[in-house]
TIKE-241546 format. One record per residue (C-alpha): x, y negated, z. Coordinates in Angstrom, 2 decimals, padded with zeros to 5 digits. Layout:
GUMAR | x | y | z
GUMAR | X | Y | Z
...
***
This chain:
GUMAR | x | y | z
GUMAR | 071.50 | -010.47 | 022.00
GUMAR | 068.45 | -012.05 | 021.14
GUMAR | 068.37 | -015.69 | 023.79
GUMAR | 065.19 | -015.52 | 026.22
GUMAR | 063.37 | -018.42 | 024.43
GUMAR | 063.40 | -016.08 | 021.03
GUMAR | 062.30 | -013.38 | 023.42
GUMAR | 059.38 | -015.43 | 024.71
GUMAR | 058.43 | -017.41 | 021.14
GUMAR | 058.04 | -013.41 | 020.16
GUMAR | 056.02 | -012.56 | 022.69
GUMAR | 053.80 | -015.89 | 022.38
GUMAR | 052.93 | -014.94 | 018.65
GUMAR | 052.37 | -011.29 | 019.57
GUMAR | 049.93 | -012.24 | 021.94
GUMAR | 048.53 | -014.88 | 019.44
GUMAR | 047.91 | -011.93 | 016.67
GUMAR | 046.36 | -009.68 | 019.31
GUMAR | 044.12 | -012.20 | 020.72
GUMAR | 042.92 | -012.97 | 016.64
GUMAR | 043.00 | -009.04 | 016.12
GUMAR | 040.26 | -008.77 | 019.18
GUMAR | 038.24 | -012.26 | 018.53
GUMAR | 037.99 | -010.82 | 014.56
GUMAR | 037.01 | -007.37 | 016.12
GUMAR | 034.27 | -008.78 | 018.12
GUMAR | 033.16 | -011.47 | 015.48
GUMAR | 032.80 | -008.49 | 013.22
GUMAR | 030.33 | -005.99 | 016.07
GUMAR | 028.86 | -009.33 | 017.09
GUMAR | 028.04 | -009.72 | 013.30
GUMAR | 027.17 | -005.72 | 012.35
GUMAR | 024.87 | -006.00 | 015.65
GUMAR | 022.95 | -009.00 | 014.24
GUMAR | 022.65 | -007.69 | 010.99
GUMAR | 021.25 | -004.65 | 011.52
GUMAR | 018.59 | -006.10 | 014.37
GUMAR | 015.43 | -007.24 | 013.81
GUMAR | 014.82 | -011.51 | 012.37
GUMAR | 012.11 | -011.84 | 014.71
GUMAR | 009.28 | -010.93 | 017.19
GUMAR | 006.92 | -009.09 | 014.78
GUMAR | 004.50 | -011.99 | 014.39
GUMAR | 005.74 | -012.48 | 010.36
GUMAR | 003.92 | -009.69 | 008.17
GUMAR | 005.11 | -009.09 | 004.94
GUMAR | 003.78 | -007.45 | 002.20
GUMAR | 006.82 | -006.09 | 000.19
GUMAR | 007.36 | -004.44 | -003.51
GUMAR | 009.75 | -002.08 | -004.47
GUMAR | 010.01 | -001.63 | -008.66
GUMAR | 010.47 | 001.27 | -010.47
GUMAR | 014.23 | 002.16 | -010.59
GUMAR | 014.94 | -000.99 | -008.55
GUMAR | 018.96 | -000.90 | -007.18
GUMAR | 019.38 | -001.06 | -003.74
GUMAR | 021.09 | -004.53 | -003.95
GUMAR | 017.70 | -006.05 | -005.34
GUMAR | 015.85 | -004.74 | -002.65
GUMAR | 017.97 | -005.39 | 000.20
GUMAR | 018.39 | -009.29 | -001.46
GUMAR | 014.58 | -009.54 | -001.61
GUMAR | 014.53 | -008.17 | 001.73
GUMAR | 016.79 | -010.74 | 002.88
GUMAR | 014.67 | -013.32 | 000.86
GUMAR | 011.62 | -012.25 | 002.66
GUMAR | 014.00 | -013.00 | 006.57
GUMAR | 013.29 | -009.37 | 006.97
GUMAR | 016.99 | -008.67 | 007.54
GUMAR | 019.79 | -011.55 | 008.50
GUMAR | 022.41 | -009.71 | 006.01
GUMAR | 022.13 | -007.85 | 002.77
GUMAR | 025.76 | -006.53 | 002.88
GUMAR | 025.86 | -005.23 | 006.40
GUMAR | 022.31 | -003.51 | 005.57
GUMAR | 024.12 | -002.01 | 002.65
GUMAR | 026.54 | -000.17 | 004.42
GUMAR | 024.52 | 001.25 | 007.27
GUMAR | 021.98 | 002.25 | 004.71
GUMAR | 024.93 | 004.21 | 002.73
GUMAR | 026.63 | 005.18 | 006.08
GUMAR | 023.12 | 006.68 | 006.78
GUMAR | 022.14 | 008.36 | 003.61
GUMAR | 019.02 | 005.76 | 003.50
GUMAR | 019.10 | 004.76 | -000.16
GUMAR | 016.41 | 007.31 | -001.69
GUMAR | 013.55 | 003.54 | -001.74
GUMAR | 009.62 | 004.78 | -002.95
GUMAR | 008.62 | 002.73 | -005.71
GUMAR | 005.41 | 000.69 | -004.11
GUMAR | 004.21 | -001.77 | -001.52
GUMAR | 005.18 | -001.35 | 001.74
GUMAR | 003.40 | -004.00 | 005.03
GUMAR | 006.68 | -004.47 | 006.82
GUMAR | 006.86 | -007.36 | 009.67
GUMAR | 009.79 | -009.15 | 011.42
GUMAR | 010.41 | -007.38 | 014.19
GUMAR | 011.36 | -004.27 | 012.25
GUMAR | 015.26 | -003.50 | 012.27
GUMAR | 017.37 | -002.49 | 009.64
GUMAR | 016.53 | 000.99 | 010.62
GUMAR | 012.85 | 000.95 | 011.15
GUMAR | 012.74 | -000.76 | 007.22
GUMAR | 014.69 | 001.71 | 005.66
GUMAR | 012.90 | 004.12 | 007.27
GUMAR | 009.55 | 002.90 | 006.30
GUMAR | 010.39 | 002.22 | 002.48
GUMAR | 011.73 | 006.12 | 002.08
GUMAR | 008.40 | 007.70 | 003.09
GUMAR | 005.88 | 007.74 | 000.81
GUMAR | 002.91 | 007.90 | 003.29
GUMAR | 003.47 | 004.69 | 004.51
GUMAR | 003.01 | 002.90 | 001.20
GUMAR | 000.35 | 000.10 | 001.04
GUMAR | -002.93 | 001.98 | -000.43
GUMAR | -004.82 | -000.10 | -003.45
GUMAR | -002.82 | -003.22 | -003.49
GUMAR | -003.17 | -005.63 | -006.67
GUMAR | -000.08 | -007.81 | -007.60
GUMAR | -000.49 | -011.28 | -008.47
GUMAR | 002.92 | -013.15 | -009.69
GUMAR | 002.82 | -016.34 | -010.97
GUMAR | 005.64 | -018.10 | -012.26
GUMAR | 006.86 | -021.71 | -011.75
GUMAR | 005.20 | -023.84 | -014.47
GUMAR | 001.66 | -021.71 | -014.77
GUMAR | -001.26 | -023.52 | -015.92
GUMAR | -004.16 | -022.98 | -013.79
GUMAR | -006.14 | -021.36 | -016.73
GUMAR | -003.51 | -018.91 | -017.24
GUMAR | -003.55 | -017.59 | -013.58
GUMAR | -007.41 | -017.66 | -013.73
GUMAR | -006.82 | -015.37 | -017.36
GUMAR | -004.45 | -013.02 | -015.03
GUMAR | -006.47 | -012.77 | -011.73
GUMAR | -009.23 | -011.85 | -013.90
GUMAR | -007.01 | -009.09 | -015.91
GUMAR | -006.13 | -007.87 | -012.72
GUMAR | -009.32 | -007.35 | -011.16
GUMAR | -010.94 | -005.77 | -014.58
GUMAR | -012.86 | -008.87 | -015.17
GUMAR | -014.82 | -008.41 | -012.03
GUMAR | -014.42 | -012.17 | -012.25
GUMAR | -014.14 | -014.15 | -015.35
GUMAR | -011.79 | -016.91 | -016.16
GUMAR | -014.88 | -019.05 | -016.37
GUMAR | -016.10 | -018.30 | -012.81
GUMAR | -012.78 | -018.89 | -011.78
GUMAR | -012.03 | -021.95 | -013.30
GUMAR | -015.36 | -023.30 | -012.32
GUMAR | -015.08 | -022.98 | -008.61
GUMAR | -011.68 | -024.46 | -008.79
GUMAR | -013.27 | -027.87 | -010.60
GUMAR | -016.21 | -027.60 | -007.88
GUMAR | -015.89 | -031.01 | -005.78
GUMAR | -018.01 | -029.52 | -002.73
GUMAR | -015.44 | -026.63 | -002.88
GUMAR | -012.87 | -028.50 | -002.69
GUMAR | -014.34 | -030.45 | 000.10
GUMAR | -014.68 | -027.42 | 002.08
GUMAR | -010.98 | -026.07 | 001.64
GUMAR | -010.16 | -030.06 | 002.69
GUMAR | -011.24 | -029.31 | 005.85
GUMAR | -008.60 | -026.02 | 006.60
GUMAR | -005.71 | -027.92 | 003.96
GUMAR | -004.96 | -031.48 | 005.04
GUMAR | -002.60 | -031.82 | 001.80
GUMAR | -006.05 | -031.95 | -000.02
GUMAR | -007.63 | -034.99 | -000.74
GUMAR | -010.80 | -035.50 | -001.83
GUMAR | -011.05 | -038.46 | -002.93
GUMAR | -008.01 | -037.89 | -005.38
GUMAR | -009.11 | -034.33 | -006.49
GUMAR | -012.56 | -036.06 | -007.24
GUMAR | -012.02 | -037.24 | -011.24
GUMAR | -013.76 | -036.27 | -013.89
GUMAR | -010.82 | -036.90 | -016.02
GUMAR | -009.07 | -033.45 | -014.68
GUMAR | -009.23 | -030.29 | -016.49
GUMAR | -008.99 | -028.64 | -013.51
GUMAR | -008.73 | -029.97 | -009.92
GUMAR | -006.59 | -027.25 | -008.03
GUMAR | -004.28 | -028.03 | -010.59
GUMAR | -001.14 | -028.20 | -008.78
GUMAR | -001.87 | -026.39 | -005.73
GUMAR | -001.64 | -022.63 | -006.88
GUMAR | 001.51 | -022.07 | -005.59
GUMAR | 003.83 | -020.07 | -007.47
GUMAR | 005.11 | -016.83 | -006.21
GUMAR | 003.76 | -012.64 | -005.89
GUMAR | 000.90 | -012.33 | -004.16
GUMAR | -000.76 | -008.93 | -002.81
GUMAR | -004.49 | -009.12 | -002.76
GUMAR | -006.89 | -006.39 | -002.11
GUMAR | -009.66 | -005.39 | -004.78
GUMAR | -012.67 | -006.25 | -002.00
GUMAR | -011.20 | -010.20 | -002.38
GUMAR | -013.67 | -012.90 | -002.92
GUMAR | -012.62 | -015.82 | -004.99
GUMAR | -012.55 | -017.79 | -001.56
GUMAR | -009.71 | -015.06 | -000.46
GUMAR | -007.75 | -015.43 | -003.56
GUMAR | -007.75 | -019.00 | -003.74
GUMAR | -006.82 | -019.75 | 000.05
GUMAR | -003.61 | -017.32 | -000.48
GUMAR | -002.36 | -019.62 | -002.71
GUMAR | -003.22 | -022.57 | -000.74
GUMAR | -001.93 | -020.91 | 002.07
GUMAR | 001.33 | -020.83 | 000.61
GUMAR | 001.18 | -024.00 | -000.52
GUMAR | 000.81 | -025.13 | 003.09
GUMAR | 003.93 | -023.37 | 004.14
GUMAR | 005.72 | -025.40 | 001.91
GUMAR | 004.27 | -028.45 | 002.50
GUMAR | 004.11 | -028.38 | 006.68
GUMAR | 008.07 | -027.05 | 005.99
GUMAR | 009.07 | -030.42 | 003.94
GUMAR | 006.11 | -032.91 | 005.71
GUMAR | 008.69 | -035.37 | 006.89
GUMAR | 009.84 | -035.94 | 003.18
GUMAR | 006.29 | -035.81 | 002.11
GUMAR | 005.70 | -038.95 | 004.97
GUMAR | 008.62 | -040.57 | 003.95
GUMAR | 007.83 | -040.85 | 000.30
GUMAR | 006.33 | -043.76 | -001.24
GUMAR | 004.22 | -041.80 | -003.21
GUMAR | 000.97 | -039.55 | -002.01
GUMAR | 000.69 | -036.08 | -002.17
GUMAR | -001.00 | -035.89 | -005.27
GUMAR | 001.26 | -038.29 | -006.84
GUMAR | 004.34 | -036.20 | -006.05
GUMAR | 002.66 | -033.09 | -007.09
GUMAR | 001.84 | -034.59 | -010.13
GUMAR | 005.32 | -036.16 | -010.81
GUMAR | 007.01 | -032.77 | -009.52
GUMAR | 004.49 | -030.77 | -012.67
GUMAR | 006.51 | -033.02 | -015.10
GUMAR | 009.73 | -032.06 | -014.02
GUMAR | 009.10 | -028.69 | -013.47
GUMAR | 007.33 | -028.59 | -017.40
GUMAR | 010.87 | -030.84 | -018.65
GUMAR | 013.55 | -029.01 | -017.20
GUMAR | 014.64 | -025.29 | -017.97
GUMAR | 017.31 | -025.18 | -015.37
GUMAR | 016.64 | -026.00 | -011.25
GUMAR | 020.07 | -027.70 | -011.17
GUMAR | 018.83 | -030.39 | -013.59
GUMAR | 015.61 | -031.35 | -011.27
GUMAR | 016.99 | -033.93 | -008.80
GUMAR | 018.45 | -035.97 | -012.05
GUMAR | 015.58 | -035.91 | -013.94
GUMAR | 013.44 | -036.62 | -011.06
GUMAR | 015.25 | -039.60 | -010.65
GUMAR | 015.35 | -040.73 | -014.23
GUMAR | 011.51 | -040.86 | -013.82
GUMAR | 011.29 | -043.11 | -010.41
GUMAR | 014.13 | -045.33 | -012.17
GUMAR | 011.73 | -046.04 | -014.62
GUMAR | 008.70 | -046.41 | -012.67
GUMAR | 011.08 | -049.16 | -010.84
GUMAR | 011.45 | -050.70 | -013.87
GUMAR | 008.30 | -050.77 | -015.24
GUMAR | 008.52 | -048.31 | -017.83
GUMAR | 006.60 | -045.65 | -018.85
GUMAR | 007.73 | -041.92 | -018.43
GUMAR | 007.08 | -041.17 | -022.06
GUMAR | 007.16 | -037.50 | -020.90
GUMAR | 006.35 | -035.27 | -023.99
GUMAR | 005.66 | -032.70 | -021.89
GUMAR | 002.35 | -034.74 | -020.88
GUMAR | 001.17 | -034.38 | -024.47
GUMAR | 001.34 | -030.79 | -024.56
GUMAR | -001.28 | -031.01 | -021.59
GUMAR | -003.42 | -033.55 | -023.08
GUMAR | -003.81 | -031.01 | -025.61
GUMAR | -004.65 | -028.36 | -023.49
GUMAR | -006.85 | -025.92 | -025.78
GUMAR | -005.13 | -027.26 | -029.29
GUMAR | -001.57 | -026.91 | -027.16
GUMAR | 000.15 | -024.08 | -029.55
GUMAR | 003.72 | -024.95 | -030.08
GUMAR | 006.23 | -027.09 | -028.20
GUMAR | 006.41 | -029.22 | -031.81
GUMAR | 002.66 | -030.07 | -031.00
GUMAR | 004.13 | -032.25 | -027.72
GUMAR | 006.55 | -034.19 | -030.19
GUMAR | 004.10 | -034.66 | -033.21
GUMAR | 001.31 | -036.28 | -031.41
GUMAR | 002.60 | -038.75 | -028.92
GUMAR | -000.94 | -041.18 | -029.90
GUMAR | -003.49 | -038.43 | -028.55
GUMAR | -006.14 | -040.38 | -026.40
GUMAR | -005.84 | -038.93 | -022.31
GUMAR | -005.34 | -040.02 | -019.36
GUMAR | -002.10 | -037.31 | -019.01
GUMAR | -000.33 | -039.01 | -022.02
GUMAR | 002.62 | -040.82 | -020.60
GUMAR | 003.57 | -042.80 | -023.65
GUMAR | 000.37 | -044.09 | -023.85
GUMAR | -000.57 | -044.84 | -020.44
GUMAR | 002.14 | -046.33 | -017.76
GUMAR | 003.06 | -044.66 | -014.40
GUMAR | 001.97 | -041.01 | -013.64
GUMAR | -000.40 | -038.42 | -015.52
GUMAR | -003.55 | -039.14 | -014.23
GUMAR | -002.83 | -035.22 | -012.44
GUMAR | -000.69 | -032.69 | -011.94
GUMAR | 000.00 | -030.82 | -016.06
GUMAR | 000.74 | -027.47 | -013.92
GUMAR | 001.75 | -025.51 | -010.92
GUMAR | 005.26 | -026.47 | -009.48
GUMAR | 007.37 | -024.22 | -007.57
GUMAR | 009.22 | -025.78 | -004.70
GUMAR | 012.74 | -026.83 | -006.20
GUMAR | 011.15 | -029.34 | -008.94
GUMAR | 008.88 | -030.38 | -005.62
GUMAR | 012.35 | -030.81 | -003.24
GUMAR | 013.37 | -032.41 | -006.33
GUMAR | 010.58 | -035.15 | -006.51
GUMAR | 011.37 | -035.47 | -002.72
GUMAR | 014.88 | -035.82 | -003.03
GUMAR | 015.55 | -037.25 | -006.15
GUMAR | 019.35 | -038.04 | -007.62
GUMAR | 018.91 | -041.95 | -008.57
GUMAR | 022.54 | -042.73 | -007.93
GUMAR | 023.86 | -043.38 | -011.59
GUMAR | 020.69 | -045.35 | -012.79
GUMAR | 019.82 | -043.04 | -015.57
GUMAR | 016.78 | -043.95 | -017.83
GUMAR | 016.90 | -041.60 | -020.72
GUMAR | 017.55 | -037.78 | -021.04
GUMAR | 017.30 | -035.09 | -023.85
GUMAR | 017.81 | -031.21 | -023.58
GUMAR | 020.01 | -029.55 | -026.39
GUMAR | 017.12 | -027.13 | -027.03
GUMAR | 018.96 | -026.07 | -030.15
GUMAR | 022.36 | -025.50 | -027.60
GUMAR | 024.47 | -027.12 | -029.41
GUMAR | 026.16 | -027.88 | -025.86
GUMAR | 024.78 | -024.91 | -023.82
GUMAR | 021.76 | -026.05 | -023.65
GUMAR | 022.79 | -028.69 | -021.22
GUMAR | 020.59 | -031.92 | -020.55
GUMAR | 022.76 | -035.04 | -021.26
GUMAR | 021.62 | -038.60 | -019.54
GUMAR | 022.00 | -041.91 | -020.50
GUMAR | 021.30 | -045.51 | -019.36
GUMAR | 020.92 | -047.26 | -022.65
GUMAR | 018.45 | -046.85 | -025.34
GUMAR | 021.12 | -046.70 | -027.80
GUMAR | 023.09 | -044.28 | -026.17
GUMAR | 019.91 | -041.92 | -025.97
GUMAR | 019.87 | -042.24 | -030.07
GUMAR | 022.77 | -041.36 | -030.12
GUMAR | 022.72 | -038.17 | -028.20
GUMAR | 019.77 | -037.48 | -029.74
GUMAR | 021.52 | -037.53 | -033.14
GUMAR | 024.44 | -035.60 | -032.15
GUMAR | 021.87 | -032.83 | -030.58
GUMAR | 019.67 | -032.97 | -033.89
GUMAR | 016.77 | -033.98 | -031.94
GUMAR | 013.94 | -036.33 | -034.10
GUMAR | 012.84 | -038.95 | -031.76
***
């Protein structure tokens, strides 16, 4: 016969695996009931796009991109579990205090869809010409790139959008040397405009935006030695010098290492901006390193003079929280991927040579 202290250390563990069995089986209602509630109180409107033939993982991640729903896996499964998985290719206004149900309800029904919406997406890296080219496209040429372009380089413009966007200053945007002043501050990401939108409306969505991100990171912004416009401008370069997001923090900090020293960025990427119009092939950036502007980097020391595009918010979190910790003060991408297409780092100018060599890069 089993001795009472086995008897007991049984019934100890047995009690120990129920008492996990019921804590797992309310951790997992506790998370199904949060998952399929709403994010918020309603006061977050969205305006969201379903593609043609998009999967229903892509829209529940977007949705769960957009904090419309906490989690994209338990949405999954009530949305199977409830035959909800027939989406309507369009744009939908959706807000934050819609459950799981009330979305998939409302992105089924075709009457519900968002009448006469235009898209605008801009990608990380966008020159501000080229969104001017697309908002133009997209509204039929009702405005022209010109116009466009124009009221972004107007100084009393800018003044007045100073007064709503205190990461605007005026007194920085106010050079003649700029090809165009908003440079910087057209925030990348999908917009949904209406076809009655003035160039005012246009322009403050973006700015908007841009204010979400910068009120979300202000304490870095504070803390930085830098202004605004000098870590917008700084953040342009990374975002035009590195192809992957994971290689932003390094390469931000190869650039304040050598502002520390002294040095200048030599950023060919700068070149292909001081260019601008005559700007055709990457090559161009490499082959003319002595072009005359205040953007060229191996001709003048510290920063471009401004921002060379539109960066999205890792290469600005980047800027803001650089990786300085191995005292890097060269880099080269493999852009022929000889090794991935990784970016290797070095501390010596001979060292760079030589990885420059190895990568078949002509320096």
């Amino acid at each position: 016969m089993p001795t009472r202290r086995k008897v007991n250390s049984v019934r100890v563990v047995l009690l120990v695996v129920v008492f996990i069995l019921i804590i797992a089986g309310l951790g997992s209602i506790f998370v199904v009931k949060t998952g399929l509630s709403s994010t918020g109180n309603g006061d977050k409107e969205v305006v969201f796009t379903i593609e043609n033939n998009e999967s229903i993982d892509s829209v529940l991640e977007n949705l769960k991109k957009e904090n419309l729903i906490s989690n994209a896996s338990v949405a999954k499964l009530y949305a199977k579990a409830t035959h909800n998985t027939n989406f309507v290719a369009g744009t939908f206004e959706l807000d934050n205090g819609m459950s799981i149900k009330d979305i998939l309800s409302t992105i089924q029904d075709s009457t519900k869809l968002k009448k006469d919406a235009l898209v605008l997406k801009i990608p990380e890296g966008k020159w501000a010409k080229e969104i001017a080219a697309e908002i133009s496209n997209l509204y039929d040429g009702k405005y022209s790139s010109e116009e466009i372009l124009n009221q972004w380089n107007d100084i009393s413009y800018i003044q007045t959008l100073a007064k709503d966007y205190s990461f605007l200053n005026v007194d920085d945007l106010n050079n003649s040397n700029y090809k165009v002043k908003l440079e910087g501050y057209l925030f990348p990401d999908t917009y949904f405009l209406e076809k009655d939108d003035s160039l005012d409306d246009i322009t403050r969505v973006m700015l908007d935006r841009f204010d979400v991100m910068y009120k979300e990171n202000k304490k870095a912004f504070d803390k930085s030695d830098l202004s605004i416009h000098q870590i917008i401008s700084l953040a342009s370069v990374v975002q035009f010098e590195a192809s992957e997001p994971g290689d932003m923090a390094k390469i931000a900090g190869v650039f304040y290492n050598r502002l520390d020293q002294g040095m200048k960025l030599q950023s060919s990427v700068t070149v292909c901006y001081a260019l601008y119009d005559d700007f055709n092939d990457p090559k161009d950036c490499e082959t003319n390193p002595e072009i005359d502007s205040p953007y060229n980097t191996y001709l003048h020391e510290g920063l471009p003079v401004g921002p060379i595009l539109n960066p999205g918010e890792e290469a600005i979190q980047a800027v803001l929280n650089p990786n300085r910790e191995d005292g890097y003060l060269f880099f080269a991408a493999d852009i022929h991927h000889k090794k991935n297409g990784e970016v290797q780092y070095s501390k010596t100018y001979e060292e760079h040579l030589q990885i420059c060599e190895e990568l078949g890069l002509n320096l």
